[in-house]
C-alpha positions in Angstrom: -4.5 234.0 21.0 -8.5 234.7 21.0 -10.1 235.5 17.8 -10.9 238.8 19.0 -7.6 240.5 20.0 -5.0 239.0 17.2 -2.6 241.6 18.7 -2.8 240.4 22.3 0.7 239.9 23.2 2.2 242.7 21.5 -0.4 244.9 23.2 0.4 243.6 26.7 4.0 243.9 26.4 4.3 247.4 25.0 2.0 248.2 27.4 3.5 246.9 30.8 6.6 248.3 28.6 5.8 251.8 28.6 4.2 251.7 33.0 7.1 253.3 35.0 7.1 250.5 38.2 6.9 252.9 40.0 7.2 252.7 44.6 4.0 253.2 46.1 2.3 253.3 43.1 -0.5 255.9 42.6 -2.6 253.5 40.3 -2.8 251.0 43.2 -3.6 253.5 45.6 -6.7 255.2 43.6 -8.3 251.5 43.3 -11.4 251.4 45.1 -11.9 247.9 45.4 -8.3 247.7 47.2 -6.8 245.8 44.0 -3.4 245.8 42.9 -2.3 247.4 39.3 0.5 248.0 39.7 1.7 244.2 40.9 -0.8 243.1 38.0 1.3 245.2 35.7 4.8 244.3 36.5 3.8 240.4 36.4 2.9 240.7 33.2 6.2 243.0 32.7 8.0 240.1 33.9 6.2 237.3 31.9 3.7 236.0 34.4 0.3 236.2 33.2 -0.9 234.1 35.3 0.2 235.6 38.5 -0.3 238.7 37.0 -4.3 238.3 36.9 -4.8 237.3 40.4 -3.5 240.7 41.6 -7.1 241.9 39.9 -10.7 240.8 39.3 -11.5 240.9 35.6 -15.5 241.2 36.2 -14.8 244.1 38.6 -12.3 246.0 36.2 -14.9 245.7 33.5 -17.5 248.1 34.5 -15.2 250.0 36.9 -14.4 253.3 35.8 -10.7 253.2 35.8 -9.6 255.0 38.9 -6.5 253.7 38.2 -5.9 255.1 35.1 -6.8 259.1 35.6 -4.2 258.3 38.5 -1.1 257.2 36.4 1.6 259.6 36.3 3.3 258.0 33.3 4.6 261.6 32.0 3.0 261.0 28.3 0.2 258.8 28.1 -1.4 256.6 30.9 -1.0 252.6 30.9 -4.3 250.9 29.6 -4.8 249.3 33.0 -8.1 248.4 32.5 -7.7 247.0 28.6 -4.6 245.2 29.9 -6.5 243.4 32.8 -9.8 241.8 30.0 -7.2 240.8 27.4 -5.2 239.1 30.3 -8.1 237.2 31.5 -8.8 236.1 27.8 -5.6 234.7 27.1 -4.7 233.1 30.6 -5.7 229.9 32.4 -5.5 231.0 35.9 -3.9 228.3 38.0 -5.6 228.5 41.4 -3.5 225.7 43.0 -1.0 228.3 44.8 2.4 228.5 45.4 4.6 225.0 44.6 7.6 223.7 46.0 10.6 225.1 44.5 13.2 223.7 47.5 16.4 222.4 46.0 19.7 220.9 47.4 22.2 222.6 46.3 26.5 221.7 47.3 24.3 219.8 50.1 22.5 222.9 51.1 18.5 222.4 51.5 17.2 225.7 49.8 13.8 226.9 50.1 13.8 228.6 46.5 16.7 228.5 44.1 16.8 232.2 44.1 19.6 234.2 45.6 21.4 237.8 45.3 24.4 237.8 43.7 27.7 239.4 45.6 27.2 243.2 44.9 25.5 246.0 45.9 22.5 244.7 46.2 23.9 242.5 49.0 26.0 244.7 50.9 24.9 245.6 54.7 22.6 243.8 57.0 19.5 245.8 56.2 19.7 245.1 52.5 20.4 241.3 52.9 17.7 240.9 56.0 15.0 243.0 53.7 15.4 240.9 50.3 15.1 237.7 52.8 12.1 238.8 54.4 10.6 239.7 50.8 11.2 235.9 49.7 15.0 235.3 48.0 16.0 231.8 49.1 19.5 233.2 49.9 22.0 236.2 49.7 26.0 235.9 48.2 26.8 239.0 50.5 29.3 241.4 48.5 32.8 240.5 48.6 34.6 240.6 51.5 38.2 240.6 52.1 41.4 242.4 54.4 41.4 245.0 51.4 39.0 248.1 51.7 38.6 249.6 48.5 38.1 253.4 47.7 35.7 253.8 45.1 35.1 256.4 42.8 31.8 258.3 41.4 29.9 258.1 39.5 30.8 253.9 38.9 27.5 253.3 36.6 26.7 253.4 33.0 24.1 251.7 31.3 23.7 250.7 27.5 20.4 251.8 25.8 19.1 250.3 22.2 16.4 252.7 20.8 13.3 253.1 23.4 14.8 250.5 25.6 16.6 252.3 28.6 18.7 249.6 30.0 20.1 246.6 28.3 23.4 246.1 29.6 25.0 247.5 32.7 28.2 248.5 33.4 30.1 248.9 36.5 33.3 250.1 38.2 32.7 248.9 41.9 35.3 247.1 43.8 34.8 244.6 46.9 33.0 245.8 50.2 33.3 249.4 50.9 33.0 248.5 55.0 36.0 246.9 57.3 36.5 243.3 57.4 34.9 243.3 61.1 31.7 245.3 59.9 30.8 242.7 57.0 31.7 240.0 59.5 29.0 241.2 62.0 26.6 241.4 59.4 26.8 237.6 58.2 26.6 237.0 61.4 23.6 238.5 62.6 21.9 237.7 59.3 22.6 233.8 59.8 21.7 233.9 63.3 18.6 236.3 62.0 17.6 234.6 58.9 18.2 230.7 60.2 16.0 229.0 57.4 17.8 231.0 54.9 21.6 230.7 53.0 24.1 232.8 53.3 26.7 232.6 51.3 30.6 234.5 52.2 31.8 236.0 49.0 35.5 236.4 50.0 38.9 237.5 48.0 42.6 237.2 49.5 45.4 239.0 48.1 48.0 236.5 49.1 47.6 232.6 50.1 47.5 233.1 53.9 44.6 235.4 53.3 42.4 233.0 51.6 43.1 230.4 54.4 41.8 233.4 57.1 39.0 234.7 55.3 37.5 231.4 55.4 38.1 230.5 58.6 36.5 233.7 59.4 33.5 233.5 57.8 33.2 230.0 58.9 33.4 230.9 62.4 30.3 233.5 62.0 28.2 230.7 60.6 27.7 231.1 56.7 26.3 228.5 55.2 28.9 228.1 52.5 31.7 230.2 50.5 32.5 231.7 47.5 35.8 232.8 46.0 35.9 235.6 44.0 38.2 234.6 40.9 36.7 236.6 38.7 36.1 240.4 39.5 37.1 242.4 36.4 38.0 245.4 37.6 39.9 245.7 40.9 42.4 248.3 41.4 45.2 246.3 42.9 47.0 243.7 40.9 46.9 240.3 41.5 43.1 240.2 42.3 40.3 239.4 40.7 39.9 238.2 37.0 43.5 238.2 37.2 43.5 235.3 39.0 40.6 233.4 37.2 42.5 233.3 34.2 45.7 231.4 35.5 44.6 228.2 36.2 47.9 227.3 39.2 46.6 230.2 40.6 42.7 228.9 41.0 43.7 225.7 42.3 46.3 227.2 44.7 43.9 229.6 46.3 41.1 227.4 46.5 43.5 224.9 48.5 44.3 228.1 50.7 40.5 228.2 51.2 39.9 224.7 51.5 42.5 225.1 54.3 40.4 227.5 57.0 37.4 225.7 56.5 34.7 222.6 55.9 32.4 224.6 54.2 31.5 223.8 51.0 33.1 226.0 48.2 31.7 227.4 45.0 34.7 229.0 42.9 33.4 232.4 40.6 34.7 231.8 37.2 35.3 234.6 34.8 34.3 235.1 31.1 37.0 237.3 30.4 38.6 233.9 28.9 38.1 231.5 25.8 37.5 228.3 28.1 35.7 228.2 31.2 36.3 224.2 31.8 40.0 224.6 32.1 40.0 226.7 35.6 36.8 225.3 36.7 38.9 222.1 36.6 41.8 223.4 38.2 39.1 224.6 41.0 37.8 221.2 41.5 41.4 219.9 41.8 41.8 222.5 44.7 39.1 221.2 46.8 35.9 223.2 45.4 32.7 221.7 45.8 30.7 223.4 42.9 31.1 226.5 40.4 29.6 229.6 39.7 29.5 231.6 36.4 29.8 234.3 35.4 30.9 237.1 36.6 31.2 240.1 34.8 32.7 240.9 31.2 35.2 243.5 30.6 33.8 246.1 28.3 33.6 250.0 27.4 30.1 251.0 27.1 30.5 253.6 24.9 32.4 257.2 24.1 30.9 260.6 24.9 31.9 262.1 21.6 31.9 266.1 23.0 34.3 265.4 24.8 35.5 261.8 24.1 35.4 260.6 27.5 34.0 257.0 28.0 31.3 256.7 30.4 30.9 256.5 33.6 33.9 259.0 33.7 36.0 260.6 36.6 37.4 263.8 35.7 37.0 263.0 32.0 39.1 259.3 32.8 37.8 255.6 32.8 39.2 252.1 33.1 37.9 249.0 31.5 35.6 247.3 34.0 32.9 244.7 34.0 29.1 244.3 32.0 26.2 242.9 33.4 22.3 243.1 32.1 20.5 240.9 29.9 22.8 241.7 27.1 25.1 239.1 28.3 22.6 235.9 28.9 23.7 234.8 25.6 27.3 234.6 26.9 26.5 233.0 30.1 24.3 231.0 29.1 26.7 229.3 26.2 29.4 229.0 29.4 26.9 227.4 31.7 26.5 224.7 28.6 30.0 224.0 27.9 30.5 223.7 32.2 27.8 221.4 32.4 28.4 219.6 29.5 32.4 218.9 29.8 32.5 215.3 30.7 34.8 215.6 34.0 32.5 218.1 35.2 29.2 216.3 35.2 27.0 216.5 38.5 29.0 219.8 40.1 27.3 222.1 41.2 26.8 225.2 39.3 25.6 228.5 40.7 24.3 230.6 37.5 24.2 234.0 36.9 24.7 236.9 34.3 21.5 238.6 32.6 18.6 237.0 34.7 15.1 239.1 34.9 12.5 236.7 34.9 11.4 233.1 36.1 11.7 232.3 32.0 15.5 233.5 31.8 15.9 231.3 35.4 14.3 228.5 33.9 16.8 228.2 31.1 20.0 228.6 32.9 18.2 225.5 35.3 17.6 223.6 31.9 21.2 224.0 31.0 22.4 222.6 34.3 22.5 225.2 36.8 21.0 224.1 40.5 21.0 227.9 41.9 20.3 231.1 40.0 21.8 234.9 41.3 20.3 237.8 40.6 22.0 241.5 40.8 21.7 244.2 37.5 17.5 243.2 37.7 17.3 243.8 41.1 19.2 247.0 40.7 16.5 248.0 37.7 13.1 246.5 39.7 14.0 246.1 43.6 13.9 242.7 45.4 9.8 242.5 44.5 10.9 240.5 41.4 11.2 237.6 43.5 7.4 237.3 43.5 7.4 236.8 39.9 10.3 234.6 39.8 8.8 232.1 42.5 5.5 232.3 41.0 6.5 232.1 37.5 8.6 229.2 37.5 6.2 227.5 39.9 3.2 227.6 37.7 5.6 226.4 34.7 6.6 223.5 36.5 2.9 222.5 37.4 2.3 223.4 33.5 5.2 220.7 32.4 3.9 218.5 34.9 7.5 218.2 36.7 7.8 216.9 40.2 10.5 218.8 41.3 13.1 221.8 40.3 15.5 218.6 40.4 13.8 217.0 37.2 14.3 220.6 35.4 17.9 221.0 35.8 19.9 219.9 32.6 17.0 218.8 30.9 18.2 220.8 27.7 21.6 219.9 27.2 20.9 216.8 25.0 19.8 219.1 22.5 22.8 220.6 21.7 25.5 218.8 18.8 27.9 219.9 16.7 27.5 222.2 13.9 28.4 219.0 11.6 25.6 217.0 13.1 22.5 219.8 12.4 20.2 218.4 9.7 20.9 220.7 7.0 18.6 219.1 4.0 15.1 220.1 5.4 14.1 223.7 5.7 11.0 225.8 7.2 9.8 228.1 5.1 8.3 231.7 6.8 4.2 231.7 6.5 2.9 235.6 6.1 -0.3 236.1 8.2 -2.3 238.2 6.4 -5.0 239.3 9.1 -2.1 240.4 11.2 0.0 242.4 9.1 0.1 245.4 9.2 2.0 246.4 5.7 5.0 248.0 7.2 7.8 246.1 5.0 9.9 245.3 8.0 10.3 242.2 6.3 11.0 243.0 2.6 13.8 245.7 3.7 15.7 243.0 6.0 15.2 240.3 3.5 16.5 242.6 0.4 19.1 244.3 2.1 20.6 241.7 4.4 19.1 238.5 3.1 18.3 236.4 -0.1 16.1 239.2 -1.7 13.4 236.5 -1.1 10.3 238.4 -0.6 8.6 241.3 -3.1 6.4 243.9 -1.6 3.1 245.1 -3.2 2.9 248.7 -2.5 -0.7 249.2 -3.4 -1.9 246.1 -1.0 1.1 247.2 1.4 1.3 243.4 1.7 4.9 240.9 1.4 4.9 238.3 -0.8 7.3 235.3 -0.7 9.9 234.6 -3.7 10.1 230.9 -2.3 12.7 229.9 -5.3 14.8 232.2 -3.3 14.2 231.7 -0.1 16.5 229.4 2.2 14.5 229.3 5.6 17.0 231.9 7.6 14.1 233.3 9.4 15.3 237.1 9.4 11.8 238.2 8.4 10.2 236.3 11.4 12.9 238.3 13.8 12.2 242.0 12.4 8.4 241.5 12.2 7.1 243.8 15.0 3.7 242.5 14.3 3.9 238.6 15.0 2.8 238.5 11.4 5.2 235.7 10.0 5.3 232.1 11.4 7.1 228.6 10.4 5.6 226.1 8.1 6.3 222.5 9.1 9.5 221.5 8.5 10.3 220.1 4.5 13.0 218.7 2.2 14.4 221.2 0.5 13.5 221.4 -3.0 15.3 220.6 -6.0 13.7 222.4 -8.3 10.9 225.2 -8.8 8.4 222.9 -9.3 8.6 221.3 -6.0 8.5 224.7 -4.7 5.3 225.6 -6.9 3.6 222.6 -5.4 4.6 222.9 -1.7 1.3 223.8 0.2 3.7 225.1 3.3 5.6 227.9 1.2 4.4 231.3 1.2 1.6 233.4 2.4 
């Protein structure tokens, strides 16, 4: 961080935090020198500095006078455009090399990015699919298909909100395609026959074991480049469908034989988390004639009560139903499922499609690390539009030139070795938290967390406004580090734990 902004990256991110994203934005149009904000701003949203800071021109948005700015309808205070763009430049390397390769095989599939849309809305008709292609996704999973036409209801959305942030997890009562079987049919068609470079991927769910045989041999016949069976759907309205299946493992391998039966695709089999382990169907799959997996879908959830009238959002008439949650508030769960698939020893080297909470090319990069070849995207498309994908590519390009990786190949699974047991985590050294002083700020953060919910480790001095550790009490939990809002507390190096008070008097590491 440079020496003279020691609040750099808290500044950028509340900053591209508060800027609306908004379509056709008005800050890009008022630029004079035909730059573009607004892209500048969501990289940076989105964890891409350096992509961010070649949509600008630091020495021009110096002495400019900030057109941009007095044009920002943000409806309290304008984004610091112009701030935002000089501390960029001062903590970014700008990589000038362009864009990589990202092209990765994937179930024997050349693909020219690992980036697709996931099977939902966001891939449901021809126009959708062709216009997220044209904008740079390496594929689509188009939205399920099957003989059943569902009638949905409205409103099907609610979203899950944590203090200023407006959208952490997503929940949602849609069913498969809303068109006929012969509509979605025409429109893989003409998107593979459109699209020939890219993959598309059938999405299809039977209702009895002749179904699944047709489906595939359906979407086979229209050219898809491989097919997906949905096991996993939380929240369909007939029995016998959905998640209902992905948790009775006869039932996966049964219908994925059905599949196998109509065609010579290759098969990916959507697993559900509604379930305490993923390996067991993603075996039975495999048995059945799949050729790779994907995970997850969906987690059944209730999002919350309307206590007026005690009616669980999104409601119909004052009446829900239990139905599935998407958004970043599920990496976590994904991303332990995506370990425990990739890491089972029978199902080393499949495939796996990976999904559930992905916004930017760093949450991509860590489902990759943990195994996953492809990466689908639907709740941050629904948030941000298919532009994202310009991040994503350019993001995860300019990390693997950072790394010094050859290929997206060399990244995938790269992190599993470091996960053990519980009983195999070193548990006699410790790392103490280090208090910088420059950067706090004195707002006790620290010493409430620590006293209320921790080891009553640190003391505050009120006069100073400044934390100070108790290090004979401390154990190295790192709470502290996790409420600070400043970036004020970092680790020491990692040491024994003491034994007595003494060692902790002379330890150079403890404290502030």
């Amino acid at each position: 961080m440079s020496a003279d902004n020691k609040y750099a990256g808290l500044f950028l991110a509340q900053e591209a935090a508060k800027c609306l994203l908004c379509h056709e934005a008005p800050c890009t149009d008022a630029c004079k020198e035909g730059l573009r904000p607004s892209d500048f701003i969501r990289s940076v949203r989105f964890e891409n500095l350096s992509a961010g800071i070649k949509a600008v021109q630091a020495e021009t948005c110096r002495s400019c006078e900030a057109a941009c700015e007095k044009a920002c309808i943000h409806y309290d205070v304008p984004v610091k455009i112009q701030k935002m763009v000089l501390v960029t430049e001062a903590e970014t390397e700008i990589d000038n090399t362009g864009i990589g390769d990202l092209s990765i095989e994937f179930c024997g599939v050349q693909c020219e990015n690992p980036f697709f849309l996931s099977s939902s809305v966001v891939a449901s008709n021809y126009e959708m699919c062709a216009n997220a292609l044209r904008a740079g996704w390496g594929g689509i999973v188009f939205k399920t298909i099957g003989f059943l036409q569902p009638e949905e209801v409205s409103p099907r959305f609610d979203a899950t909100r944590k203090e200023g942030t407006p959208f952490i997890g997503f929940r949602n009562l849609e069913q498969i395609a809303e068109h006929s079987l012969e509509e979605n049919l025409e429109y893989l068609r003409r998107l593979k026959e459109d699209f020939p470079k890219k993959i598309i991927v059938a999405s299809i769910m039977g209702q009895t074991e002749e179904e699944w045989t047709e489906l595939a041999r359906a979407v086979t016949e229209v050219g898809v480049d491989i097919i997906e069976c949905n096991f996993s759907c939380p929240h369909m309205s007939a029995q016998g469908l959905g998640s209902d299946v992905g948790q009775n493992t006869d039932l996966v391998k049964r219908y994925t034989e059905y599949t196998r039966k109509g065609t010579h695709l290759p098969i990916l089999a959507k697993m559900t988390p509604n379930l305490g382990n993923m390996e067991l169907p993603a075996l039975a799959a495999l048995e059945g004639g799949a050729d790779g997996i994907a995970a997850i879908n969906t987690l059944k959830s209730i999002s919350g009560i309307q206590l007026d009238n005690m009616a669980p959002p999104p409601h119909i008439n004052g009446k829900s139903a239990i139905s599935g949650y998407s958004g970043k508030a599920v990496k976590p769960i994904a991303l332990r499922f995506i370990h425990d698939l990739a890491g089972h020893e029978q199902l080393k080297g499949v495939p796996i499609s990976g999904m559930g909470g992905i916004e930017t090319w760093q949450d991509a990069a860590e489902f990759i690390a943990l195994g996953c070849g492809n990466i689908q995207v639907t709740t941050a498309v629904m948030q941000y539009g298919y532009r994202i994908i310009d991040d994503l590519i350019s993001g995860l390009t300019g990390f693997l030139k950072k790394k010094g990786y050859s290929s997206l190949t060399e990244l995938c699974g790269s992190a599993l070795e470091s996960f053990v047991n519980p009983d195999s985590l070193d548990r006699k050294t410790m790392e103490y938290p280090v208090f910088n002083k420059d950067r706090c700020v004195g707002c006790g953060r620290c010493y409430i967390s620590c006293q209320d919910a921790g080891h009553q480790a640190i003391s505050f001095d009120k006069t100073e406004r400044k934390p100070l550790l108790a290090a004979k009490n401390c154990v190295g939990c790192h709470l502290c580090l996790l409420v600070c809002p400043c970036s004020a507390i970092e680790r020491s190096r990692r040491v024994n734990k003491p034994k007595n008070i003494r060692e902790i008097q002379n330890d150079e590491n403890v404290g502030a």
